[in-house]
C-alpha positions in Angstrom: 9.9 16.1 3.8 10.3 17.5 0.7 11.4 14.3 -1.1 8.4 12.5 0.8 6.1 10.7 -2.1 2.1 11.7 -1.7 0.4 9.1 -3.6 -3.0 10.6 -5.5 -5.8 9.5 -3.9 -9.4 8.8 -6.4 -12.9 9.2 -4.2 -15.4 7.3 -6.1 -18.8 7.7 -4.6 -21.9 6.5 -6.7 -25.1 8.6 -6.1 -28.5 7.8 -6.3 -31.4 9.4 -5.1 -29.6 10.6 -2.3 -30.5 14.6 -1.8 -30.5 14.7 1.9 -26.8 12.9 2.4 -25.0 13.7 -0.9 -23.4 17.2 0.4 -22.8 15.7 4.3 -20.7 12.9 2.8 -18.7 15.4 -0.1 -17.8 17.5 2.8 -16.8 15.4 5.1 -14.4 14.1 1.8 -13.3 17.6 1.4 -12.6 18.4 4.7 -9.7 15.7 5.1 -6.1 17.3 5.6 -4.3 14.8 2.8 -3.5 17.0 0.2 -3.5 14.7 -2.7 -7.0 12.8 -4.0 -9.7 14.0 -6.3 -13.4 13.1 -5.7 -15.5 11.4 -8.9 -19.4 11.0 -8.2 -21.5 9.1 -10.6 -24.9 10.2 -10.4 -26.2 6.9 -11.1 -30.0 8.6 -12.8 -30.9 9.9 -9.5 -34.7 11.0 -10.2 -34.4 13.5 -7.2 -32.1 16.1 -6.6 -29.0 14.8 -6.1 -27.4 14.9 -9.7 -28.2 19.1 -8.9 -26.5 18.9 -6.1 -23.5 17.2 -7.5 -23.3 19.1 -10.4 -23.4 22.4 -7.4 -20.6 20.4 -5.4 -18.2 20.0 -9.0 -18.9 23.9 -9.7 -18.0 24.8 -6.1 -14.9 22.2 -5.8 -12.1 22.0 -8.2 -11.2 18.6 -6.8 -14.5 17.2 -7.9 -15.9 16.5 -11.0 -19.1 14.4 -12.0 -20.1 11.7 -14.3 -24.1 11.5 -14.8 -25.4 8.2 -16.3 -28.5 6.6 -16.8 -29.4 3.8 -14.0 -28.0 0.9 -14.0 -27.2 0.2 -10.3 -24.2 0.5 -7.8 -21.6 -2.0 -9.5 -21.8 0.0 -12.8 -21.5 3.2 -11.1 -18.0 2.3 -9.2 -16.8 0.1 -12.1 -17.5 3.7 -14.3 -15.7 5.7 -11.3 -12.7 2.8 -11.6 -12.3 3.6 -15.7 -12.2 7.3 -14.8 -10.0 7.5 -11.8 -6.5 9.3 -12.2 -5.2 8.2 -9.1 -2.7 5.9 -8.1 -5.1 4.6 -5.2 -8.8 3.8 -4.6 -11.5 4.0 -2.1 -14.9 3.6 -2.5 -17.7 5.6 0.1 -21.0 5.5 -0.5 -22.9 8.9 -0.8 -25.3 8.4 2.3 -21.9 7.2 4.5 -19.1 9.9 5.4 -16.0 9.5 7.3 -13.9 11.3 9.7 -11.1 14.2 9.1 -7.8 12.2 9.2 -8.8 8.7 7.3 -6.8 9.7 4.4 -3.8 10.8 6.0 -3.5 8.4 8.5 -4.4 5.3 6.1 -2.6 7.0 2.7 1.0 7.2 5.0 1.0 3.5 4.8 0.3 3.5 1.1 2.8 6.1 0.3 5.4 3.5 1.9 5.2 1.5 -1.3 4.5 -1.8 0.4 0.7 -2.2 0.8 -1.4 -3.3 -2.1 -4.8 -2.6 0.2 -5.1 -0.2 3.6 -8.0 -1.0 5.5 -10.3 0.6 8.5 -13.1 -0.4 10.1 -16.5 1.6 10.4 -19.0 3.3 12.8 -22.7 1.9 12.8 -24.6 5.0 12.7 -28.1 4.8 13.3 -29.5 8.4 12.9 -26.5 9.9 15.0 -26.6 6.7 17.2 -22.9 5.2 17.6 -22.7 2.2 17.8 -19.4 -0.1 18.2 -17.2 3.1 18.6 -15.6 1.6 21.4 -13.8 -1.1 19.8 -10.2 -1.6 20.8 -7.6 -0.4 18.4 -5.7 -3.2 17.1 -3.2 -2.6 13.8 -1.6 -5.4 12.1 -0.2 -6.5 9.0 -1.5 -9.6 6.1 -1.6 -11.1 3.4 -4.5 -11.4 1.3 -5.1 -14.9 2.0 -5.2 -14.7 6.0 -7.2 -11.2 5.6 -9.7 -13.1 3.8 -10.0 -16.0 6.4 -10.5 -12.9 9.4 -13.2 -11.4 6.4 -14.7 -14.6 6.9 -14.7 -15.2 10.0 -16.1 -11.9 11.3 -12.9 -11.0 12.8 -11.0 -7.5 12.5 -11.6 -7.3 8.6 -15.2 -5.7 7.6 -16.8 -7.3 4.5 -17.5 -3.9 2.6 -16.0 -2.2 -0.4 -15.7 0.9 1.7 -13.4 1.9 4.0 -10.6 0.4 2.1 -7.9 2.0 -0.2 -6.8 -0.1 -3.1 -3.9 0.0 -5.1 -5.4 0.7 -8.6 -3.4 -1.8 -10.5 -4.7 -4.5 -8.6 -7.8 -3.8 -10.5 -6.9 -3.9 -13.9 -8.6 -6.8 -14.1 -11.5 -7.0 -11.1 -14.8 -5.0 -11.3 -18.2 -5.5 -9.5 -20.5 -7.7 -10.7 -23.5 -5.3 -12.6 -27.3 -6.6 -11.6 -26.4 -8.1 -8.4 -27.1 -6.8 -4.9 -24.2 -8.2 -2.2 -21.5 -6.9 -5.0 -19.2 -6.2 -2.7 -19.3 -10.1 -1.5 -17.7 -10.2 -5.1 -15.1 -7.5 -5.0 -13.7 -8.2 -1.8 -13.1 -12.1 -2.8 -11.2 -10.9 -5.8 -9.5 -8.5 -4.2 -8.1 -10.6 -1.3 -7.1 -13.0 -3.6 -4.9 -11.2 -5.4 -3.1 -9.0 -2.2 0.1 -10.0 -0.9 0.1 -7.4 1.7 -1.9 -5.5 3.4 -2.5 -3.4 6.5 -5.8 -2.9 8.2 -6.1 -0.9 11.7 -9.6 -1.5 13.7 -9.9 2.2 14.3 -13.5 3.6 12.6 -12.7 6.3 10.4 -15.8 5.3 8.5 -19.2 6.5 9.6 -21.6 3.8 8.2 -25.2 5.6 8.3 -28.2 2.8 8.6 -31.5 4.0 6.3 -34.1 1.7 6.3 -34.9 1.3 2.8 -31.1 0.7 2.2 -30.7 -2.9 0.5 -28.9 -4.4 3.5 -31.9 -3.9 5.8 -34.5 -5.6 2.9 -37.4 -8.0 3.6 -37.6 -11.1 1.4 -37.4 -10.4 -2.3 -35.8 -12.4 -5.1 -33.0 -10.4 -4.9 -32.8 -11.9 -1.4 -31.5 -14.7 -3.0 -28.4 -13.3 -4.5 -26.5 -13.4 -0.9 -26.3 -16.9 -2.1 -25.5 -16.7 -6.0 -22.4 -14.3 -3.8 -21.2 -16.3 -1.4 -21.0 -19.9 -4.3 -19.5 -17.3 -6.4 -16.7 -16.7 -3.0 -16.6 -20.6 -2.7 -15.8 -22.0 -6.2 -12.8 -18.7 -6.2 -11.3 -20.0 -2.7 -11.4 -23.3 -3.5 -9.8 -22.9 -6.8 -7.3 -20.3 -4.9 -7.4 -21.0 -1.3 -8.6 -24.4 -0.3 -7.4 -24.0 3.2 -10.3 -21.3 3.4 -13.0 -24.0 2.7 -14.0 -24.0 6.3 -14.7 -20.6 6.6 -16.2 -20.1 3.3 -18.8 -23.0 4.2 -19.8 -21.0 7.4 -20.8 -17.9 5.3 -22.8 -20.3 2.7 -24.7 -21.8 5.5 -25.1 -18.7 7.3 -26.3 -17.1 3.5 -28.7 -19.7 3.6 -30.1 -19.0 7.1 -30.6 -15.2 6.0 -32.8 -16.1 3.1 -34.6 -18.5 5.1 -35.4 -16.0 8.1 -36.4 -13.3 5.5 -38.5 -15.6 3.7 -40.2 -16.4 7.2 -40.0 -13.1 8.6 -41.9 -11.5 5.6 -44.7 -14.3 5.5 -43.8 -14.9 2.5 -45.5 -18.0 1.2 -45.9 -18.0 -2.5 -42.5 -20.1 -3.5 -42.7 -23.3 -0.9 -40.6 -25.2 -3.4 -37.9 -22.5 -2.6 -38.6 -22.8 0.5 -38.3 -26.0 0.9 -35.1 -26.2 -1.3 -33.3 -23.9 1.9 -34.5 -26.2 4.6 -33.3 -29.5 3.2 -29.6 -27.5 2.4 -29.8 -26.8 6.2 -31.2 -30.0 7.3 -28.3 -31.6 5.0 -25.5 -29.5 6.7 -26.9 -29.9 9.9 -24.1 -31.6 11.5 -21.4 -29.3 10.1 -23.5 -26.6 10.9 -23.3 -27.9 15.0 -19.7 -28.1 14.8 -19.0 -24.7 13.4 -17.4 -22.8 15.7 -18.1 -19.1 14.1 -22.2 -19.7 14.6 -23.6 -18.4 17.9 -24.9 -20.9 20.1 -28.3 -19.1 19.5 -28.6 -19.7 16.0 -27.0 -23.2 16.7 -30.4 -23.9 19.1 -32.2 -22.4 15.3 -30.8 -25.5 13.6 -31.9 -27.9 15.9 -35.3 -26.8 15.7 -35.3 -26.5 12.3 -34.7 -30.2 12.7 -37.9 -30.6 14.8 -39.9 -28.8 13.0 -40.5 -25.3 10.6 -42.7 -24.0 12.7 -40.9 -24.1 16.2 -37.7 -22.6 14.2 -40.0 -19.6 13.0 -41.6 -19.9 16.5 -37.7 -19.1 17.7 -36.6 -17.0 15.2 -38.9 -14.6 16.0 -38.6 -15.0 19.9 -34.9 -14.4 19.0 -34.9 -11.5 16.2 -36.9 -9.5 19.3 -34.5 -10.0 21.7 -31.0 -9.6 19.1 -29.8 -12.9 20.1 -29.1 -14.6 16.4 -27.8 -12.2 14.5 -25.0 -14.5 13.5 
């Protein structure tokens, strides 16, 4: 055991005005039985008390230090944690999230094997201590980057987030997220899938994903709605270019992007752009047919489409029938 190689392991967790989670999430870092990682936060300007609290956590805890900046949002304050790493590996948490004891030891055996570029997890849904999903079935497998991507795509297995992954920092020499955009990690995960040849992912949650809702991923309509879009082109033009055989599923998540501005934009009676609006119901009404013959879209949302083809106001008419009842979340 003595000969056994312990990879070093570098927590990067960006912070930003989040006082009441910051200390939950550094503990449950600290309280994991792998002996080898160091923990960098990036006090991203918080304008509460968090950068105290970090700056408490570094003095307290030899394995953490901090790096205060001023703003500039949650790409530049991983790509800053990225430069400053000393690790061999990566993972990213964000500071409201934490995770449970053993994810590092039971994910960082499989990197200290030397054959995994990327060790993956999946995640908890926690609403306010509400579990949800925690009873999913345990299923651990092996991939390359290409077919990890298509079950990314597909919903399948394979989370979309930055999180809960561990990452091989060479493979990043060259990858960063995308500063000024919202749905970075739409980005990051492209790039980094693209560039694995193996990896191993196990569909147990270690990762304790806590819901707020003022957290960007729960947002009504905004322009920066429309960035799920400017993400998922971005994914498109890199798989075709890479991964043709992808084109499928990548198509799915643009129409689906699509939908999501669309309900949003409906959802928040938002009516002061009706040439955007417009733009998102002819893409739809365009893609109709490959949008019926898509086998990754509920049939809820598929009954959406069709009467989008009626008419606007029956699809909001639906929507809304169907938001209430949880049926077209896909």
């Amino acid at each position: 055991m003595s000969n056994e190689i312990l990879y070093k392991l570098s927590v990067i967790i960006p912070v930003y005005n989040i006082e009441e989670y910051i200390e939950r999430c550094v503990e449950s870092v600290l309280a994991q039985d792998y002996p080898n990682f160091e923990v960098i936060l990036v006090d991203d300007g918080s304008q509460d008390n968090s950068g105290k609290l970090c700056d408490l956590l570094s003095e307290k805890y030899s394995l953490v230090r901090v790096i205060h900046k001023p703003n500039g949002g949650q790409s530049e304050a991983r790509n800053i944690g990225i430069e400053d790493a000393k690790g061999d590996y990566i993972i990213f948490i964000d500071g409201d999230d934490f995770i449970d004891q053993y994810m590092f030891s039971d994910l960082m055996k499989y990197c200290n094997t030397d054959k995994y570029d990327l060790v993956g997890c999946h995640h908890k849904d926690d609403y306010d201590g509400k579990i949800i999903n925690s009873n999913r079935q345990v299923i651990d497998f092996d991939s390359n980057g290409i077919e990890a991507l298509k079950l990314l795509l597909e919903g399948k297995l394979i989370p979309g987030t930055a999180c809960a992954k561990i990452i091989k920092k060479s493979l990043l020499s060259n990858i960063r997220f995308p500063v000024g955009k919202t749905y970075e990690d739409v980005y990051f995960t492209t790039e980094i899938l693209l560039n694995v040849k193996i990896a191993h992912f196990t569909t147990k949650a270690y990762y304790h994903y806590w819901h707020r809702s003022n957290s960007t991923t729960t947002e009504k309509y905004s322009e920066k709605s429309w960035d799920i879009i400017d993400a998922y082109k971005f994914s498109y033009d890199r798989i075709m270019e890479i991964a043709p055989q992808l084109k499928k599923q990548i198509l799915f998540r643009l129409y689906w992007a699509h939908f999501v501005v669309l309900d949003r934009m409906l959802m928040s009676e938002y009516e002061s752009d009706l040439e955007k609006r417009n733009c998102l119901v002819k893409y739809l009404k365009r893609n109709f047919g490959n949008i019926i013959k898509c086998n990754y879209f509920s049939r809820g949302r598929k009954i959406l489409a069709m009467a989008l083809m009626i008419n606007l106001t029956f699809y909001k008419l639906l929507l809304s029938r169907g938001l209430k009842k949880r049926a077209v979340n896909k």
